[in-house]
C-alpha positions in Angstrom: 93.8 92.0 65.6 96.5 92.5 68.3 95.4 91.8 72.5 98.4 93.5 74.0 98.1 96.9 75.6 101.1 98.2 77.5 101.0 98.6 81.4 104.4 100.0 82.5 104.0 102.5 84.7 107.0 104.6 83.6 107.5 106.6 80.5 110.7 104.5 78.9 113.6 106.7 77.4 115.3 103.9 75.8 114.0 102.1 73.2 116.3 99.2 73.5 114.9 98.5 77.2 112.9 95.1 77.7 109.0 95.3 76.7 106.7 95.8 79.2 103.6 94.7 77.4 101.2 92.4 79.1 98.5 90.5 77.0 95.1 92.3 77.2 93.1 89.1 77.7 94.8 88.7 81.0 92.0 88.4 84.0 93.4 89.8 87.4 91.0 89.5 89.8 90.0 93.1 89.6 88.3 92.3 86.4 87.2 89.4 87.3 85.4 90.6 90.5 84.8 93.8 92.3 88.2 94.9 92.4 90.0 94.9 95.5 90.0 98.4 96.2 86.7 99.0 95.8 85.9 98.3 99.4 82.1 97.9 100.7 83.6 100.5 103.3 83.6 102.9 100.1 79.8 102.5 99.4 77.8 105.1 100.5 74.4 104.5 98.0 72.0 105.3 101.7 72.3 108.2 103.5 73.7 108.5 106.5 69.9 107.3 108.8 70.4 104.3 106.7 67.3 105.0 104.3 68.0 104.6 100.6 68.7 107.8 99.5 67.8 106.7 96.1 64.0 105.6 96.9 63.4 108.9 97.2 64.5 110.4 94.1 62.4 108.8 91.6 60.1 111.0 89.3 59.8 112.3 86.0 62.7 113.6 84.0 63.3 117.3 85.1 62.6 116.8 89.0 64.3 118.7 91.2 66.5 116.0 93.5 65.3 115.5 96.4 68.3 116.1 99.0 69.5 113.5 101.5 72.1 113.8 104.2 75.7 114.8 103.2 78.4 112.7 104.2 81.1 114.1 106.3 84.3 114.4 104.4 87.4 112.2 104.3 89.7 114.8 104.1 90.7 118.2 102.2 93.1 118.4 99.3 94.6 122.1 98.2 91.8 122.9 95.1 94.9 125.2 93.5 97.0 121.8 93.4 94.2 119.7 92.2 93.4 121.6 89.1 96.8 122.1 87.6 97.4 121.2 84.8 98.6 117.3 84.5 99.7 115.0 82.0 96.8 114.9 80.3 94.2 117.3 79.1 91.3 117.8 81.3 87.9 116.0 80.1 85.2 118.3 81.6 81.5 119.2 81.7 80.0 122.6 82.4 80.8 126.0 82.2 84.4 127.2 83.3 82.5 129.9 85.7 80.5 127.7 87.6 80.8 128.5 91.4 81.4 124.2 92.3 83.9 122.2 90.6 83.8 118.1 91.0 86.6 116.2 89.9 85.9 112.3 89.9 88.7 109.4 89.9 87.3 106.9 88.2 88.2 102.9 86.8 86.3 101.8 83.8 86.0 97.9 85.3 84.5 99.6 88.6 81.0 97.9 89.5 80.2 101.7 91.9 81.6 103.7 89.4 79.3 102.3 86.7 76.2 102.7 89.3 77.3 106.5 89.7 77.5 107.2 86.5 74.4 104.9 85.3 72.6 106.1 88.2 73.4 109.5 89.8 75.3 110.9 87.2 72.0 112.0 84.6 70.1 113.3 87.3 73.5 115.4 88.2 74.4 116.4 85.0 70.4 117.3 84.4 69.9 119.6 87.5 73.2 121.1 88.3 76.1 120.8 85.0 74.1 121.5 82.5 72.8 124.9 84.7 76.0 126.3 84.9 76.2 125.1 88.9 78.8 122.6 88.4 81.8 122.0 86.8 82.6 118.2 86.5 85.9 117.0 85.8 86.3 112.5 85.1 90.3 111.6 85.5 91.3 108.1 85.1 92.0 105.5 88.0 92.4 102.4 86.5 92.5 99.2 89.1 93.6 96.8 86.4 94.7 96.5 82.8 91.3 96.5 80.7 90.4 99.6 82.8 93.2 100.9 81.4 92.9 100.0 77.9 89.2 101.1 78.1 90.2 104.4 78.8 93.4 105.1 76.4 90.5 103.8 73.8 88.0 106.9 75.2 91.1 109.0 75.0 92.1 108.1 71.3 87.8 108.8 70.6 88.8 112.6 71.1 85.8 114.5 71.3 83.5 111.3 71.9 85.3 110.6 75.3 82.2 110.9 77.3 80.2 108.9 74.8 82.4 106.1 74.5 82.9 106.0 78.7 79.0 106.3 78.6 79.1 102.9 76.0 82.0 101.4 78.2 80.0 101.7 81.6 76.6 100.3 80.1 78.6 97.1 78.5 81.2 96.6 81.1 79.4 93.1 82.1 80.6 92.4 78.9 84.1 93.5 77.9 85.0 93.4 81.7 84.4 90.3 82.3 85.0 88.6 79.3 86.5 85.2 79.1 90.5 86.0 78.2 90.3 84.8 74.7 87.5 86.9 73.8 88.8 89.7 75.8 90.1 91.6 72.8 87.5 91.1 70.6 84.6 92.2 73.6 86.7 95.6 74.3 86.4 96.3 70.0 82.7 95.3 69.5 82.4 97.6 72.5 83.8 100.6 70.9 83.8 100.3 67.0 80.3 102.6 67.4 82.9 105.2 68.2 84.7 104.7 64.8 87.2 102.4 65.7 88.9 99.9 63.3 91.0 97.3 63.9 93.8 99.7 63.1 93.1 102.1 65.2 91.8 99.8 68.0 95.3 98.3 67.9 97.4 101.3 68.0 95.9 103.3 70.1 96.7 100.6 72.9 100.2 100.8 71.6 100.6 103.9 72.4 103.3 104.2 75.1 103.1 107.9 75.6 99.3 107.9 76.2 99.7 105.1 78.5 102.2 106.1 80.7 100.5 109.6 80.9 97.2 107.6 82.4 99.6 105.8 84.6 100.8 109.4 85.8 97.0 110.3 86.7 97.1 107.6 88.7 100.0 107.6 90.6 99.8 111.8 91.3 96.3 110.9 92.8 97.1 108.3 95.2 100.6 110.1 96.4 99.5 113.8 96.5 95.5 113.9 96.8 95.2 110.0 98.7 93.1 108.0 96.1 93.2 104.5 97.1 89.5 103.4 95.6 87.0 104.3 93.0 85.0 106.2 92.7 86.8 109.1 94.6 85.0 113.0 94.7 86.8 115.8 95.5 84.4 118.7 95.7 85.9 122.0 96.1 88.3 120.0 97.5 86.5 117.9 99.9 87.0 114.2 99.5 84.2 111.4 99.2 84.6 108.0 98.6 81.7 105.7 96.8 79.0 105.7 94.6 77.1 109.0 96.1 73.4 109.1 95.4 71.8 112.0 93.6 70.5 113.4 97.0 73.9 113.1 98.8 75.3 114.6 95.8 72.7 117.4 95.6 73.3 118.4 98.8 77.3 118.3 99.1 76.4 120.4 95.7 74.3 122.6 97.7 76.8 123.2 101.0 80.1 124.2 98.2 78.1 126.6 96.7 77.1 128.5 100.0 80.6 128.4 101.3 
């Protein structure tokens, strides 16, 4: 099985230039740790009176979330420019029509990402995507290389992209963090539910094209639209850094769709 998948961050136009790939197994500290640019600062899992926002929103499946206080914004972003279309297709939840769009930047080795999505997301998704109120768009920030990989493998899983991020998020203790010889190995055991074989595993993370479109994602956020950590919300073009709770979320939700 081959551990190499590419990282340059420029499409290459000449085959006969030098190889950029870097061994998968590497451990930056970003996989290692929290990465870097996930910053404490970006945290924002109590509301703003310093109660967990959380405590409050526990109950039976199908409960309406209980709203905490909305965050001010970090900034505006021009909701035209956002949604055009990009280098990639768009991976999306909810109806086109819905009267709120969300689009999350998001790294696969990101300890507050995997709390959104483990923890706020369902209740989200529950409540306001799957009634039409909210369209959700995930693009891909990736703070180091097995972020990366992890999501040109959802990418290459076609229509079981939100699945295998789903599988990715609730195992990332495990690929994430695995020891560098094992690192490979972790990141296939992880994703082989999706129908991977070693085959496929391996040339999907060969693929240069797909790669250097997620490094374009990346780059066109942080330059135009100012993503510097993860997770990132713009909603309706309002920006929000860190893991939101459900309540925060509910209630940003709640002032985009009265504007």
């Amino acid at each position: 099985m081959q551990i190499t998948a590419s990282t340059g961050t420029s499409p290459e136009t000449d085959a006969g230039k030098a190889d950029k790939t870097v061994e998968l197994a590497q451990v930056d500290d970003a996989a290692k740790d929290e990465p870097a640019a996930e910053t404490e600062a970006a945290d924002q899992t109590t509301g703003n009176a310093g109660t967990p926002a959380a405590a409050s929103e526990a109950g039976t499946t199908g409960a309406t979330i209980e709203r905490a206080e909305a965050p001010e914004p970090e900034g505006t972003v021009d909701m035209e420019k956002l949604l055009q279309n990009g280098s990639l297709p768009e991976m999306v939840l909810g109806s086109e029509d819905a009267p709120v769009t969300i689009v999350e930047y998001a790294s696969m080795t990101c300890g507050h990402c995997r709390t959104f999505h483990e923890e706020t997301f369902p209740k989200v998704n529950e409540e306001f995507i799957q009634s039409g109120k909210v369209r959700f768009i995930l693009r891909e920030f990736p703070l180091d290389p097995r972020a990366t990989a992890a999501f040109m493998l959802a990418r290459c899983s076609k229509d079981k992209y939100f699945p295998v991020v789903d599988v990715l998020f609730d195992r990332q203790d495990v690929w994430a963090r695995a020891e560098p010889q094992n690192a490979a190995k972790s990141l296939f055991d992880t994703v082989k539910i999706a129908g991977f074989t070693e085959e496929s595993f391996d040339a999907c993370l060969k693929d240069q094209a797909l790669l250097d479109n997620i490094n374009s994602v990346r780059k066109q956020a942080g330059e135009e639209f100012g993503v510097q950590s993860t997770p990132t919300f713009f909603i309706d073009g309002k920006k929000y850094a860190g893991a939101l709770s459900a309540g925060q979320m509910a209630a940003l939700i709640d002032q985009a769709a009265s504007q």
